[in-house]
C-alpha positions in Angstrom: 44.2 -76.4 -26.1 40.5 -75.6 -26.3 39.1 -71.8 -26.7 36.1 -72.9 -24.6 38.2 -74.7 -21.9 40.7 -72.0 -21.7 37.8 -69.3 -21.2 36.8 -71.5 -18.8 39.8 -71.9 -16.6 40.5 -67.8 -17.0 36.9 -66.6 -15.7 37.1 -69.1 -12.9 41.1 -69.1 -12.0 40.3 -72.8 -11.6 41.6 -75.7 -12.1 44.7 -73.6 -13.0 47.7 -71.6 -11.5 46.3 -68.4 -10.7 48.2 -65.7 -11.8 49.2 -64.1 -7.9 51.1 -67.4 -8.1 52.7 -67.2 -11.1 54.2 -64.4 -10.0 55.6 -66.1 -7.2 57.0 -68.6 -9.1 59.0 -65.9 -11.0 60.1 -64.1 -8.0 60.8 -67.6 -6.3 63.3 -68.6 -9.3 61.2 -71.1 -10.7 61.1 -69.3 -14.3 61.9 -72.8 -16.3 58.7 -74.3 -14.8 56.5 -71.5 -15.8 57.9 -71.5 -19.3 56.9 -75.6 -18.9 53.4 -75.2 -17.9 53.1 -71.9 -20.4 53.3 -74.9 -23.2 50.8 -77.1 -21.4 47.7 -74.8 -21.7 48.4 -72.4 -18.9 47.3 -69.3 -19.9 48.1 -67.4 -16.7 51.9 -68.6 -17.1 51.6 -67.8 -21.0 50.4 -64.5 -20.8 53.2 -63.3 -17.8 55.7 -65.5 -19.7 55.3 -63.5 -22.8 54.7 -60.4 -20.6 58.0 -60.8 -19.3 60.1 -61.5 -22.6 58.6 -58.4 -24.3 60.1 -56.2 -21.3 63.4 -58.0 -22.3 63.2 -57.3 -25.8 62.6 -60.7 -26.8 59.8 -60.4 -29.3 60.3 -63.8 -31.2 59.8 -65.7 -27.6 57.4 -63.5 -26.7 55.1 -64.5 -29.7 56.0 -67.7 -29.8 54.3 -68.6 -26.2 51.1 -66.5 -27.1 50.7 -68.0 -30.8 49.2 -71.5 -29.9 46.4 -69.6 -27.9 46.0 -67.6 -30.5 45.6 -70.4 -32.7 42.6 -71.6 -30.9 40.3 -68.6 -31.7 40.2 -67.4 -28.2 39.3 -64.1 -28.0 41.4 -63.3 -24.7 44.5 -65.0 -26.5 44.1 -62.8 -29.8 43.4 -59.4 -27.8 46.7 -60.2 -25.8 48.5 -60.9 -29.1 46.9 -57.7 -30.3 48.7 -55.4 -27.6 51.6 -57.2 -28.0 51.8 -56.2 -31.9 50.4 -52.5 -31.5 53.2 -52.3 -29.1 55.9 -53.3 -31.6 54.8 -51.1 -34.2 52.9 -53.4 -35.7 49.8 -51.4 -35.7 48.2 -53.2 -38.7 48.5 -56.7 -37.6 47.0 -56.2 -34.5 44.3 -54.6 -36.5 44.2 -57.9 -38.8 44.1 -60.3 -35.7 41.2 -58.6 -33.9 39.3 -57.9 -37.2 37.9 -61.5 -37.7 36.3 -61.5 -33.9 34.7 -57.5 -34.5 33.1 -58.9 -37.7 31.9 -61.7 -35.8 30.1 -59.4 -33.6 31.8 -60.2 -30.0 31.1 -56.9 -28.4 34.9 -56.4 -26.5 36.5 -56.9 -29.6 34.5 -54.8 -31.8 35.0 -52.2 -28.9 38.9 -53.2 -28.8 38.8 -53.3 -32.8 37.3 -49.7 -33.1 39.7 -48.1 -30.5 42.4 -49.9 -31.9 41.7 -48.2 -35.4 41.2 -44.5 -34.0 44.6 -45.1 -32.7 46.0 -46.3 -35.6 44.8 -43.0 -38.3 41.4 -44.8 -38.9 39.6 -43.1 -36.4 36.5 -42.2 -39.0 35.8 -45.7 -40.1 36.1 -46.3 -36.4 33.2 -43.9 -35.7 30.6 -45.3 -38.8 31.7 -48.8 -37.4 29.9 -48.2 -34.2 27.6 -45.8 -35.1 24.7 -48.4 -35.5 25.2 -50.3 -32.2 24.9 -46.6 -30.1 21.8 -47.8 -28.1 24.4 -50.6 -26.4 26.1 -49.2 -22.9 29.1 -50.9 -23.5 29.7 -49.7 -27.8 28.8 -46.0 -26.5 31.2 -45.9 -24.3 33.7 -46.6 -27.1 31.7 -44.5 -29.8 32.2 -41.4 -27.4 36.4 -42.2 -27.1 36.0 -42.6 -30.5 34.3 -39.3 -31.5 36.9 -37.5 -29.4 39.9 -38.6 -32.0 37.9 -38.3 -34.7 36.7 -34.9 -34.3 32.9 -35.6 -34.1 32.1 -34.8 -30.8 29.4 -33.1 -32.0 27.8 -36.0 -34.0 28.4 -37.6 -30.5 27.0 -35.4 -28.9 23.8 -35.0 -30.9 23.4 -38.1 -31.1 23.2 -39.1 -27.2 20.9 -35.7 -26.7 18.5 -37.1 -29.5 18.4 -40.5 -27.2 17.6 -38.3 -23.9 15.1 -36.4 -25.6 13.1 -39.4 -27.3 13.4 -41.5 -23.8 11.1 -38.3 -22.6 8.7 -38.6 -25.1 8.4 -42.2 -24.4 7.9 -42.7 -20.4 6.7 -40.3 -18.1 9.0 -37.8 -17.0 8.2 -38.6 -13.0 8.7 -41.9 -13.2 11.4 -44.6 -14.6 13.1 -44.0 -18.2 13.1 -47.5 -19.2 13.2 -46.2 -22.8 16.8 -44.6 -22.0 19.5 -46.6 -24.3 22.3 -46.6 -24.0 21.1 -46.3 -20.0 24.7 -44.1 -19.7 23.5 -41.6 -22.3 23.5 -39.0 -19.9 27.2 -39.5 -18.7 28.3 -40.0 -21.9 26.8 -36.8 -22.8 28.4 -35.4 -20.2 32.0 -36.0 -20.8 32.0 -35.2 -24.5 30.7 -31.6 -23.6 33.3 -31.4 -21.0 35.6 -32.4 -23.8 34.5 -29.8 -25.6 34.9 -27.5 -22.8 31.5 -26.6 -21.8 31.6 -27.1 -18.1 28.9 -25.7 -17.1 26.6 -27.8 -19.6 28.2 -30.5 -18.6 27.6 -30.3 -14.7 23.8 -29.0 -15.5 23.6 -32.6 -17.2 25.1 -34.8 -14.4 23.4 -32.2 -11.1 21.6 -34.2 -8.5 17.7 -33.4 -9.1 18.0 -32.5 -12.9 15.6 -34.2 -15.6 18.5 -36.2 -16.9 20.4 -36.9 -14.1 21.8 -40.6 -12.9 22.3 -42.2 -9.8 25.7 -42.7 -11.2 26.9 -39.7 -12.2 27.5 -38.5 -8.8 30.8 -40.0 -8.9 31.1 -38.1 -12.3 30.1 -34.7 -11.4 32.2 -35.1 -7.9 35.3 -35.7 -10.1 34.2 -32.9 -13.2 34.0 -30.4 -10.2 37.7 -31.3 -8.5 39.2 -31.5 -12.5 38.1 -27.9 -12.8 38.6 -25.6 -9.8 34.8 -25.6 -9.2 35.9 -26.2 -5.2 32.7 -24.1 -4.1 29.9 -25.9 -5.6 32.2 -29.5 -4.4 31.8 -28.0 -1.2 27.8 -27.6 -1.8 27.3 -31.3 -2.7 29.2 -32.5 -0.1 26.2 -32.5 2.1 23.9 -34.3 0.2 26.7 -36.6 -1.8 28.8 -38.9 -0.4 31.5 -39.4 -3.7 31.4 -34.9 -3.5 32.3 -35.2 0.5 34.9 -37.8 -0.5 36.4 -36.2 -4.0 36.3 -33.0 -1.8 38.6 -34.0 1.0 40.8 -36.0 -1.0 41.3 -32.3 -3.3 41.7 -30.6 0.0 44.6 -32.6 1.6 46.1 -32.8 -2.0 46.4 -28.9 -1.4 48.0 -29.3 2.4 44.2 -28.7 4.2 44.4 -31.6 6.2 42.2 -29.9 8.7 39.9 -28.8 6.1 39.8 -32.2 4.9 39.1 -33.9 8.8 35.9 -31.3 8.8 34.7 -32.3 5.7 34.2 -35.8 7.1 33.3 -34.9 10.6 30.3 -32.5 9.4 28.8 -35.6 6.7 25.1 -35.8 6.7 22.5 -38.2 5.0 22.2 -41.2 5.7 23.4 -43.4 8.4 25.4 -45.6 5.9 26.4 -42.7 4.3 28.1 -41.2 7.7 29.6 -44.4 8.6 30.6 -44.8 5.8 32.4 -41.0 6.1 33.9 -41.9 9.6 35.5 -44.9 8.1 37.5 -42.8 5.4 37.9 -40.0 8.1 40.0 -42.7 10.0 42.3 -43.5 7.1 43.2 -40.2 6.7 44.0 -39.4 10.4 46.1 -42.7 9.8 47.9 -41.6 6.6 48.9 -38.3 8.6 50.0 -40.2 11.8 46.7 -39.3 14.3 47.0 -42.9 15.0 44.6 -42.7 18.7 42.3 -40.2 16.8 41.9 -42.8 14.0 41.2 -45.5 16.4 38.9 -43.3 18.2 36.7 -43.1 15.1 36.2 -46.2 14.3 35.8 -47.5 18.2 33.0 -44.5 18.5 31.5 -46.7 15.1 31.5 -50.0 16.7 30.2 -48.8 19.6 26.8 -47.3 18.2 23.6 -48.9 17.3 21.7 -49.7 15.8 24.4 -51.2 13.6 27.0 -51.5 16.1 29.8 -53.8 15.6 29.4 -55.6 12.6 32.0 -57.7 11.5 33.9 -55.9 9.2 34.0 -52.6 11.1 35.8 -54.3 14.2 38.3 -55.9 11.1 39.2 -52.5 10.2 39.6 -51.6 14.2 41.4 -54.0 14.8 43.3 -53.8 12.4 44.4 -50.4 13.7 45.3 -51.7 16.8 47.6 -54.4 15.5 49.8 -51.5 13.2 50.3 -49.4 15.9 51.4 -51.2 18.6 48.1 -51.7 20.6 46.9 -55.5 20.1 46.1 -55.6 24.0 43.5 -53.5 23.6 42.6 -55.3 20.6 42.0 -58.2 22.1 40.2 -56.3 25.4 37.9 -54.6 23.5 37.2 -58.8 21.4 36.9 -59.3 25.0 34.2 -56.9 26.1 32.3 -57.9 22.5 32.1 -61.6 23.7 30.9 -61.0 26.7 27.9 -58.7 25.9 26.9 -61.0 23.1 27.2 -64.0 24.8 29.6 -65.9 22.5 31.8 -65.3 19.7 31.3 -66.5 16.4 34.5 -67.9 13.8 34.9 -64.2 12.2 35.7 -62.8 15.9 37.4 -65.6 16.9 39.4 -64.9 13.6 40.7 -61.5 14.6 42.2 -62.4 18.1 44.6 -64.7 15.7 46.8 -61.9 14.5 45.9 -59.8 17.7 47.8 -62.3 19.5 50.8 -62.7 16.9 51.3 -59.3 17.4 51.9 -59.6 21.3 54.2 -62.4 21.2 51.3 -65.1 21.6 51.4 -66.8 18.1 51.5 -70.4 20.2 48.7 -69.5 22.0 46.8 -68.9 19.1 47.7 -72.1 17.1 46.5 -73.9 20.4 43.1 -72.1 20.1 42.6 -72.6 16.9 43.1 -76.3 17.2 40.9 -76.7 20.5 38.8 -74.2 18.4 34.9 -76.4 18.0 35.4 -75.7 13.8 39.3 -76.4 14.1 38.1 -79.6 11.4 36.6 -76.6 8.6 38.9 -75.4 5.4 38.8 -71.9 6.8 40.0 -73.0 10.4 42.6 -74.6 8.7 43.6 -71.7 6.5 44.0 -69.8 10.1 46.1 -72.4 11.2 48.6 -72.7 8.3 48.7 -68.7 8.5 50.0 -68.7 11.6 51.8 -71.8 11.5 54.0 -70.5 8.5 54.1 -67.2 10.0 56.0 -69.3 12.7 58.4 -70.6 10.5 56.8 -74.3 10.2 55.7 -74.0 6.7 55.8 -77.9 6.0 53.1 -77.9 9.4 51.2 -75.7 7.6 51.2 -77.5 3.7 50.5 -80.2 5.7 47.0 -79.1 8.0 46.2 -77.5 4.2 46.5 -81.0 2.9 44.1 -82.4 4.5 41.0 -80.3 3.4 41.3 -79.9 -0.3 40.1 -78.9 -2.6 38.9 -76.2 -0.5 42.4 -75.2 0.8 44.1 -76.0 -3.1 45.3 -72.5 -3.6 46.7 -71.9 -0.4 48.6 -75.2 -0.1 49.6 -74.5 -3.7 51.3 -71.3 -2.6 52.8 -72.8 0.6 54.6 -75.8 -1.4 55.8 -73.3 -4.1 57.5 -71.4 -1.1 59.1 -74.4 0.1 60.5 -75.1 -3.4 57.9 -78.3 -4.2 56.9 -76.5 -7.3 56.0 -80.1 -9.3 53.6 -80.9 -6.5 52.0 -77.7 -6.4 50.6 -77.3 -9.7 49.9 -81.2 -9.5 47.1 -79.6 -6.3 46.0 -76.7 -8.6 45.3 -78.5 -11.3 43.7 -81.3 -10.0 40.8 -79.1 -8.4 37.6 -80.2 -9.6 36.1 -78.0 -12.9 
């Protein structure tokens, strides 16, 4: 094994078994071939494999599958081992293992290494480890968890206000804060005072329109707000904010205020994104509490007004709808009515009449579209096909069409062989996908 193929193979899931199929190789009763492949540089089947054994209280297997990836000095591999060693008490180990790639100056394990040590009654040399990288996003973000076990929230704190204060000084105050570093000093900020317990410093910092406010604290503040009570000034934001609207109904139907909740969304203002993007959530939750026409209606209103209109996955998600509850005819009528004022259908409608049909009894009919279908000879046509084909019961059909357009179609074959028990030849198609 190779720490530079491995890393490879993880970031890319390819040429590999991925680890949704892994998983279905456990559940499927093929444990012995996983435990094969987790000696032949599968890192996917390692890491479950090892995964697994822990829950069993098999520590000695465990370790024994994740030790030759740790052997290769891959980082992923030694974190892994890492978790696996703090979690069997073995707190200083883990700390040993990790060490060696902090020093090194990777930036997820120093962040890893530094956590690791607050946990572990170290929590001060923790702090002064990271104290000179606190102009890096990522090391701040740790620095702040940090300071918050080691009881220097303050230093924190002071430290991140100094940064705001000198980005002031450096760029004009109207204009862009290039100068800002870490660029999340604000949030950061933010948190540790509400650690500290000084809400109302903490929502001045993160207020839409104050000097030091982000973009991306809106999320933040919407959250600080619901945490504490502050339901009021929620309510206030909602208007301009979409993540307060959101954070805001989600608190209200948590309390019972389902109505309160549907008015929320029905009064959103902003942007048209913004209120789309409001009548989209408004129809989940009619769905979650059983308005199943009122949710429909929503989104149907949505595809049905421009300028935007029926983009493609707006009438997914109505459709969608239709096909749980019991109303694919007027799925496909209203697929209908979209072809014929456009003038044609492209693949991604076509696509959605597939389980449209299924759903009213006409799966033939749609595998004999799909195959008459002018891009029935593309990967993706073909992935439609086997769908519908295994749905059907004719999974060997459907590991056949699959067969014929790899590598595109690798993974999905892949899974379709492991369900008919051809486990070999599966990973033989996953693994010989091109790097």
């Amino acid at each position: 094994m190779d720490a530079a193929e491995l890393d490879g193979r993880f970031r890319s899931h390819s040429p590999c078994i991925p680890p949704h199929l892994v998983s279905r190789m456990f559940d499927l009763g093929h444990a012995e071939e996983v435990a094969f492949q987790a000696g032949r540089g599968e890192w996917f089947c390692a890491r479950e494999l090892a995964r697994r054994l822990d829950g069993q209280g098999r520590r000695a297997e465990a370790w024994e599958v994740i030790t030759p990836y740790v052997a290769t000095g891959w980082w992923m591999a030694a974190e892994a081992g890492a978790v696996l060693l703090e979690g069997w008490g073995r707190g200083d180990e883990a700390i040993a293992l990790v060490r060696p790639y902090a020093e090194s100056g990777d930036r997820p394990a120093l962040a890893v290494f530094a956590r690791l040590l607050a946990r572990h009654g170290r929590s001060g040399e923790a702090f002064a480890l990271l104290l000179p990288h606190a102009g890096d996003e990522f090391l701040a973000t740790a620095l702040v968890d940090v300071a918050g076990v080691a009881g220097q929230d303050e230093e924190a704190a002071a430290l991140l206000a100094a940064r705001i204060d000198a980005s002031h000084r450096s760029t004009d105050p109207a204009g862009p804060r290039p100068g800002l570093a870490p660029a999340n000093a604000v949030s950061l900020l933010a948190a540790v005072r509400e650690r500290q317990g000084r809400i109302d410093e903490a929502i001045a910092l993160l207020r839409p329109g104050a000097a030091d406010s982000p973009d991306h604290g809106h999320q933040q503040l919407a959250d600080l707000l619901a945490r504490h009570g502050r339901t009021e000034e929620l309510r206030h934001y909602a208007g301009e904010l979409g993540s307060a609207a959101q954070r805001l109904a989600e608190l209200l139907e948590e309390r019972g205020d389902v109505e309160g909740a549907i008015a929320v969304y029905r009064s959103r203002r902003g942007s048209q994104a913004l209120r789309r993007y409001g009548a989209v959530q408004l129809a989940a939750l009619l769905e979650r509490h059983d308005r199943r026409a009122e949710a429909i209606g929503v989104l149907r209103s949505l595809a049905d007004s421009p300028p935007a209109g029926a983009e493609d996955w707006l009438v997914r998600e109505l459709c969608a709808l239709y096909a749980a509850h019991g109303r694919a005819e007027d799925g496909l009528a209203y697929l209908d009515a979209l072809k014929s004022l456009t003038g044609g259908e492209e693949w991604t409608f076509f696509e959605m009449r597939l389980p449209l049909l299924a759903a009213c009894g006409r799966r033939e009919e749609a595998i004999a579209l799909v195959r008459a279908h002018p891009e029935a000879d593309t990967w993706y046509a073909a992935t439609s096909l086997a769908q519908l084909l295994a749905e059907a019961g004719r999974t060997e059909e459907a590991a056949a069409v699959l067969g014929a357009h790899l590598p595109g179609s690798a993974v999905d074959l892949a899974e379709h062989l492991i369900t008919l028990g051809r486990v070999k030849e599966a990973v033989s198609v996953l693994q010989e996908q091109p790097h």
